[in-house]
C-alpha positions as CSV (number, residue, x, y, z in Angstrom):
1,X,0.0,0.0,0.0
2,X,1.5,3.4,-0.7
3,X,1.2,5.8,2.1
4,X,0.2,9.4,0.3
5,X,0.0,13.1,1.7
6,X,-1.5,15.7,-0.4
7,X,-1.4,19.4,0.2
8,X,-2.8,22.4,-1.8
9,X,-4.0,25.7,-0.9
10,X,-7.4,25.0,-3.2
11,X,-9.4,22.8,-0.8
12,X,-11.8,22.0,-3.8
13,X,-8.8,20.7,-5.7
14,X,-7.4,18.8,-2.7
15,X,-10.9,17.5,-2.0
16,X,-11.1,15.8,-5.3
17,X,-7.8,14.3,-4.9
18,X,-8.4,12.9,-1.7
19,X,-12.0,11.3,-2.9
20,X,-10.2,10.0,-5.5
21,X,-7.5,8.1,-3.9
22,X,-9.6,6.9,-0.7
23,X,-11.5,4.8,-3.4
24,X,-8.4,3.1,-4.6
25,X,-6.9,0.1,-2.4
26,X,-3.7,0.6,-3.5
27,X,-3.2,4.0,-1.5
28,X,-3.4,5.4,2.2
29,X,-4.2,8.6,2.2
30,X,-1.8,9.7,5.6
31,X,-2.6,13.4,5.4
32,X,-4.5,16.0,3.3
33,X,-3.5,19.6,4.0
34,X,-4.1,23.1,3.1
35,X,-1.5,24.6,5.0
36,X,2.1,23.7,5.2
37,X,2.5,24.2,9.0
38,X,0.4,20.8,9.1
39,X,1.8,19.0,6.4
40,X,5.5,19.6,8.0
41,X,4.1,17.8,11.2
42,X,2.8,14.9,9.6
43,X,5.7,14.5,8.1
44,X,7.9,14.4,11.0
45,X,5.3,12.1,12.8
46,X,4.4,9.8,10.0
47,X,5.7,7.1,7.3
48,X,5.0,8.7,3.6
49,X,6.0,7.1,0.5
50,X,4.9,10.0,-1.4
51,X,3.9,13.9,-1.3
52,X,1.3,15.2,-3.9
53,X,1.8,19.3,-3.7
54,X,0.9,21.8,-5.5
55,X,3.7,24.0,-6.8
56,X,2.2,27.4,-5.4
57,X,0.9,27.3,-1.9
58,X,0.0,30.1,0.6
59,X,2.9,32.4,0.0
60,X,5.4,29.7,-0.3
61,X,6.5,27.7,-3.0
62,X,6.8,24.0,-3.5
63,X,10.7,24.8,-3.3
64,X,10.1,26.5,-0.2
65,X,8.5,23.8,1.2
66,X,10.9,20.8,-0.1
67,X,14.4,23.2,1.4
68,X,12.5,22.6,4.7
69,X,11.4,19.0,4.5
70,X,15.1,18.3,3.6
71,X,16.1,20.3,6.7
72,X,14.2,17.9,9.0
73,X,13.9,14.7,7.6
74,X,16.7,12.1,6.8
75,X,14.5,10.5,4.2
76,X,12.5,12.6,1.8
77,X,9.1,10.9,0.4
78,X,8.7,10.5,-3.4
79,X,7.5,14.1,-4.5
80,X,4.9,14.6,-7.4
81,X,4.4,17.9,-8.5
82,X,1.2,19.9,-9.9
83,X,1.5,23.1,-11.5
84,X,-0.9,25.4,-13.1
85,X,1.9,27.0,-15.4
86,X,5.2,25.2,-16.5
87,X,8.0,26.3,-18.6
88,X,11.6,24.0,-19.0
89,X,14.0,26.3,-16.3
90,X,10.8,25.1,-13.7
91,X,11.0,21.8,-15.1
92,X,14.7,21.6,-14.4
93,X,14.7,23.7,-11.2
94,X,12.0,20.8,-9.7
95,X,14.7,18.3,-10.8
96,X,17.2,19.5,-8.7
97,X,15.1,19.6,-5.7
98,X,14.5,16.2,-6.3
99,X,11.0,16.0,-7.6
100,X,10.4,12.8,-9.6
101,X,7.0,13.8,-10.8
102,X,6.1,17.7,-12.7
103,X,2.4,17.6,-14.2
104,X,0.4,19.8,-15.0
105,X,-2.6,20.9,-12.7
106,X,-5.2,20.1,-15.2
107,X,-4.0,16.2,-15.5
108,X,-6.5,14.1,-15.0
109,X,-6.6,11.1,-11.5
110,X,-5.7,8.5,-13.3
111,X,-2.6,10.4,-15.0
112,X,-1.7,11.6,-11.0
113,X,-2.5,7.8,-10.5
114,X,0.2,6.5,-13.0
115,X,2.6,9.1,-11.8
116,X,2.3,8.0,-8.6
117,X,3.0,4.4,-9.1
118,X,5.7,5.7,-11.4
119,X,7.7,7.6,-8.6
120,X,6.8,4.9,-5.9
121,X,8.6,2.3,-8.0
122,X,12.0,4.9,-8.3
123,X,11.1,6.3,-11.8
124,X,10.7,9.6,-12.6
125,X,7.4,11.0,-15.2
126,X,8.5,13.5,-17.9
127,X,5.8,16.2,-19.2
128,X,5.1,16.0,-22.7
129,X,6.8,19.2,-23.0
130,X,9.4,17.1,-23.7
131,X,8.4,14.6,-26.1
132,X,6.5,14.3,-29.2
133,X,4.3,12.0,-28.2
134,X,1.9,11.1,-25.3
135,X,0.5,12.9,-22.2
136,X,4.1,12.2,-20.1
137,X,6.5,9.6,-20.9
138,X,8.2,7.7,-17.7
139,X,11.5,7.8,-17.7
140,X,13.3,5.0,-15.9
141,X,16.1,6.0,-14.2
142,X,19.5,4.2,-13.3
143,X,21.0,5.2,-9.6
């Protein structure tokens, strides 16, 4: 089972997500925040395999937040990233914090699903921005 936390300052958006996945038995839905004060606590108190945020939150961004999740915790969950906007210095940016998923806002559950899995199993997901082809393309990485 892969233990989730979702956060994002648009409680509509975050309610959908969180409907979504607590009709999936693949996931556990650990947390679902609004504000980062009580994601950060959940974090330091629980097990999370991966961290659904939204890039802009309450006058922080998702870098913002990551910087301080990496101050605290020895082992960082798998991140997956939403954005409304995206351009490639974002993109790249988001890969040196570490995030293994970049999507846009507008994907659909089951595309946030796949990326999930994707990132749970040490891959990372690519936006089409950079292919020809597809929604995202998975791009399996060797460590």
């Amino acid at each position: 089972m892969i233990r989730l936390v979702l956060i994002d300052d648009h409680s509509l958006v975050l309610q959908g997500l969180e409907n979504y996945f607590l009709k999936e038995d693949d996931f556990k839905i650990v947390g679902s925040y609004t504000e980062v004060a009580d994601l950060l606590l959940c974090l330091k108190h629980e097990k999370v395999d991966v961290l659904v945020m939204d890039f802009m939150l309450k006058g922080v961004t998702a870098f913002d937040v990551i910087s301080q999740i990496n101050r605290f915790l020895n082992t960082v969950p798998k991140i997956v990233l939403l954005s409304g906007f995206y351009d490639t210095l974002l993109h790249k940016r988001a890969m040196d914090f570490g995030i293994q998923a970049f999507l846009p806002k507008e994907s659909s559950y089951l595309d946030v699903k796949s990326a999930i899995y994707a990132v749970y199993k040490g891959n990372h997901v690519i936006p089409d921005v950079f292919v020809n082809y597809g929604f995202f393309l998975v791009f399996f990485c060797l460590r």
